[in-house]
C-alpha positions in Angstrom: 25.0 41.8 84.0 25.9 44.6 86.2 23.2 47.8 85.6 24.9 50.5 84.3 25.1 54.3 85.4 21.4 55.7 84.6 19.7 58.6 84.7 15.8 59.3 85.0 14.0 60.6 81.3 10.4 61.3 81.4 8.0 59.7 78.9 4.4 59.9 78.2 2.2 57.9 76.3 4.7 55.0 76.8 4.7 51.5 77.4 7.9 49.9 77.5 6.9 46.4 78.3 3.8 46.3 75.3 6.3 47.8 72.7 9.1 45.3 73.0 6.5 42.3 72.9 4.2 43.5 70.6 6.0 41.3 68.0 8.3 44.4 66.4 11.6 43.2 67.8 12.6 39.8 68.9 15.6 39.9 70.8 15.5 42.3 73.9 17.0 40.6 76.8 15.0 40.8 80.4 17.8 42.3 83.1 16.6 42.9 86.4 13.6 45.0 86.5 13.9 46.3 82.9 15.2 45.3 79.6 18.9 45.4 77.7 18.5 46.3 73.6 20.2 46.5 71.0 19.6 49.0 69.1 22.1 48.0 65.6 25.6 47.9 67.6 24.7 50.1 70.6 23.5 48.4 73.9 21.7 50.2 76.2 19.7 49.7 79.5 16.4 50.6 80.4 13.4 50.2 82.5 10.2 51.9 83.6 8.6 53.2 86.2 4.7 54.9 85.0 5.9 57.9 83.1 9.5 57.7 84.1 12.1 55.4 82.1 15.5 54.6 84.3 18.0 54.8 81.3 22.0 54.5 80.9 23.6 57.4 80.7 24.8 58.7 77.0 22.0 57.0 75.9 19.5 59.1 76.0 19.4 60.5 72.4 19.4 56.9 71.1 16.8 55.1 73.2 14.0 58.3 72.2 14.9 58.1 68.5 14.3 54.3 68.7 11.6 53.8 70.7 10.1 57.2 68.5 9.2 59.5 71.5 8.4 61.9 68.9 5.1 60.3 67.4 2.2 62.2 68.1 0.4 59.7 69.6 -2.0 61.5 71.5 -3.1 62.8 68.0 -2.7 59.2 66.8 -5.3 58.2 69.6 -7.7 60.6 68.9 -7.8 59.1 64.8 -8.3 55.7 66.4 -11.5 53.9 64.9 -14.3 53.7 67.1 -15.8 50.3 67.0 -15.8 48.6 70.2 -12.7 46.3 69.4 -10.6 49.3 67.8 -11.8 50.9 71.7 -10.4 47.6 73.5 -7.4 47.6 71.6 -6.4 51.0 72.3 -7.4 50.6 75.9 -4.9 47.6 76.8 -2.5 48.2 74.3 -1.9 51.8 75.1 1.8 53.7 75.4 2.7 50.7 72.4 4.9 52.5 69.5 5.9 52.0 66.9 10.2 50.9 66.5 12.7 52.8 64.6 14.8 49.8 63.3 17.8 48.6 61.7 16.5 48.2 58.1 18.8 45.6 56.7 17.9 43.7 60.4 14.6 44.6 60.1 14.8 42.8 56.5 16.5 39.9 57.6 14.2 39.5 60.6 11.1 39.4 58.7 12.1 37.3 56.2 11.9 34.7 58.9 8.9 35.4 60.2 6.3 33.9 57.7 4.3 30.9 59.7 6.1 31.3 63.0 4.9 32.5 65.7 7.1 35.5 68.0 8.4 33.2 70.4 9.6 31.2 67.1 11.4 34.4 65.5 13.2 35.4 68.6 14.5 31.7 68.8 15.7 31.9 65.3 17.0 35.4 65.5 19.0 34.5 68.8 20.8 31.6 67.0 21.4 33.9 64.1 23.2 36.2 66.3 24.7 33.3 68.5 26.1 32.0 65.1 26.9 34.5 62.6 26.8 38.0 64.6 29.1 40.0 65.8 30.3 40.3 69.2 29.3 43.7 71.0 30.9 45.3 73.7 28.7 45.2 76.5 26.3 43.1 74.8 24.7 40.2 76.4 23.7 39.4 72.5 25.7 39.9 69.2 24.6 41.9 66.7 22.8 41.0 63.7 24.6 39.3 61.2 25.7 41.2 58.5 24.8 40.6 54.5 28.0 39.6 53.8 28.4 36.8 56.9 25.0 35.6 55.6 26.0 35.3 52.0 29.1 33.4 52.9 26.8 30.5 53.7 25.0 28.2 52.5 21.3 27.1 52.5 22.1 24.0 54.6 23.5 26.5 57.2 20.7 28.6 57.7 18.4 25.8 57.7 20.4 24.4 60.8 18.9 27.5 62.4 15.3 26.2 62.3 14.5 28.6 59.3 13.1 25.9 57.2 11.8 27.1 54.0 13.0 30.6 54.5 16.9 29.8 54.8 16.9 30.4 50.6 14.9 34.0 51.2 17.2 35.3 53.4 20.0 33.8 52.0 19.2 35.0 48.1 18.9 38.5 49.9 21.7 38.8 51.9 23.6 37.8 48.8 21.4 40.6 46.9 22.6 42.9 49.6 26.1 42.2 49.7 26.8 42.6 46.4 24.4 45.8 46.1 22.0 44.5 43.6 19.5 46.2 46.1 20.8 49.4 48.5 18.3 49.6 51.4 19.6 52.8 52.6 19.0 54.8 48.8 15.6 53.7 48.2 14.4 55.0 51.6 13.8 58.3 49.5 11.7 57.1 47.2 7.8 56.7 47.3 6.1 54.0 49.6 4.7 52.4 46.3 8.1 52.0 45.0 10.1 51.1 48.3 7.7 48.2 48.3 8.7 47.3 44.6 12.0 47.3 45.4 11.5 45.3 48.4 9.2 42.4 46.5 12.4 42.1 44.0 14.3 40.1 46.8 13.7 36.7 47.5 11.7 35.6 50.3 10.1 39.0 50.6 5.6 39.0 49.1 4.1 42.2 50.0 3.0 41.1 53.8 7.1 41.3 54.9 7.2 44.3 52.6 4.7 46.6 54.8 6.4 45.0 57.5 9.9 46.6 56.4 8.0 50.1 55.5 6.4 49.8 58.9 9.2 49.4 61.0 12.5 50.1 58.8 11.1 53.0 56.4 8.5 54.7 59.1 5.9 54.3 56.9 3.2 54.9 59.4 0.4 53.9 56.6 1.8 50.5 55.6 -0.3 47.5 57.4 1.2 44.2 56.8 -1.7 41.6 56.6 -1.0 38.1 58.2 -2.8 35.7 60.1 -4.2 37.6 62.7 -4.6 41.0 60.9 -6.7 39.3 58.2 -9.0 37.5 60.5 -9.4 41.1 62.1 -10.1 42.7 59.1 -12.5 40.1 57.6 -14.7 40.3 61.2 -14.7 44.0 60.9 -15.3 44.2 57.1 -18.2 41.7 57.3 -17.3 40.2 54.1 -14.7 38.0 52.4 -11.7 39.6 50.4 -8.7 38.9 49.4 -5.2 40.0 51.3 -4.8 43.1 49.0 -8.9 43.9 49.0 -8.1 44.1 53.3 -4.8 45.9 53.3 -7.0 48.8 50.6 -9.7 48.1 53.5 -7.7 49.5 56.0 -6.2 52.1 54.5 -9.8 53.7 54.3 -10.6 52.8 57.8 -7.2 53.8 59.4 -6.2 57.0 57.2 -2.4 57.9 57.6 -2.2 56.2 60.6 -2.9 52.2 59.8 0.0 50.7 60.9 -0.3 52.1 64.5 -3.9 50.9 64.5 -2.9 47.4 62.7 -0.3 46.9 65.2 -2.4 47.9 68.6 -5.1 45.3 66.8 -2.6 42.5 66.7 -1.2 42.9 69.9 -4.5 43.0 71.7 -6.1 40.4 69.2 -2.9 37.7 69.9 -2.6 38.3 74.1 -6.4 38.2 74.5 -7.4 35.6 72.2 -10.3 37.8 70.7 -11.7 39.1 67.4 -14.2 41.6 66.7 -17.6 40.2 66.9 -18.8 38.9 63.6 
């Protein structure tokens, strides 16, 4: 694709490249030497250069809201935990925040993610979108697919995706969705406790894709969603067994306000360098 007009922003405590592989979002297409996203139904260009960002013009708004320039991160930084692996995390995975995302894509998204690994969920959301999305102007993608495409299918369908047992979760909620059993736009007033609720009422969604969708959708900056990696983390550093729940209540009293910011700097560094905290 051709780059478009841009224009230069400034941006501290930023790290392009870290945010969009830090397993958040799964389908940002390399261009050149920066990126094209998606952001919903708006494309937009970017690419970085230390503290400046090269971004398309009329964009500017748009990429800052969704990349969340305005988290405080240096205050973030200095609430960081300071055990040595906490340190090492925050050392390589700094300038990583924290995306502002579609919530009913955000949904869909993670419902596919249990078991897979992020090379796996960008595969399946690509042929998703190939599939059942929308064309965008502009676009080298379509957009997400909508409730209502997804409902229109059937299990079989999705499982032609490579979603395996997931194909009934997201199906059951995008059927839940489309006929507004569930409006994920409403209950973004309500408390954290009770966004989660609602969320664990639809089908293929336990509490781990829950604080997923709080994290990332609802800017729940608390939530930590405990898989794989986070609980191996969190079981080294608590020095004792417990149960997913026991961990996520464990890092809620080791993180304060800001766990998912520290949850997701400790899975980013834990999954590119191979390490865990010393036991």
């Amino acid at each position: 694709m051709a780059i478009p007009p841009c224009c230069k922003v400034r941006a501290r405590e930023f790290d392009l490249k870290r945010t969009l592989e830090s397993g958040q979002v799964f389908h940002a297409m390399p261009v050149g030497k920066g990126w094209q996203v998606l952001a919903d139904r708006t494309p937009f260009y970017i690419e970085q250069d230390g503290e400046w960002l090269l971004v398309e013009e009329g964009r500017e708004e748009l990429i800052a809201r969704y990349f969340s320039f305005d988290h405080p991160l240096e205050v973030i930084y200095e609430e960081f935990p300071k055990d040595s692996f906490s340190t090492a995390a925050l050392h390589s995975c700094r300038g990583l925040r924290i995306i502002r995302q579609p919530r009913w894509e955000c949904v869909g998204t993670f419902i596919t993610s249990p078991m897979k690994q992020v090379s796996h969920i960008r595969q399946i959301s690509l042929t998703l979108r190939e599939r059942y999305g929308k064309k965008v102007p502009g676009s080298l993608i379509n957009a997400y697919p909508t409730p209502d495409a997804l409902a229109a299918l059937k299990e079989e369908d999705l499982r032609d995706c490579k979603l395996g047992f997931r194909a009934k979760g997201l199906l059951g909620t995008a059927r839940a969705v489309a006929e507004e059993t569930i409006d994920l736009e409403a209950i973004a007033s309500l408390p954290t406790p009770e966004v989660r609720k609602a969320l664990c009422t639809l089908p293929g969604v336990g509490r781990k894709v829950a604080n997923c969708i709080l994290l990332f959708a609802y800017e729940r900056l608390d939530a930590v969603p405990v898989d794989v990696w986070i609980g191996r983390i969190l079981l080294a550093m608590r020095k004792r067994k417990g149960s997913n729940l026991t961990l996520e209540k464990y890092s809620a009293r080791k993180f304060g306000i800001y766990a998912g910011y520290v949850q997701q700097y400790l899975f980013h560094h834990a999954r590119i360098t191979k390490t865990l905290p010393a036991a």
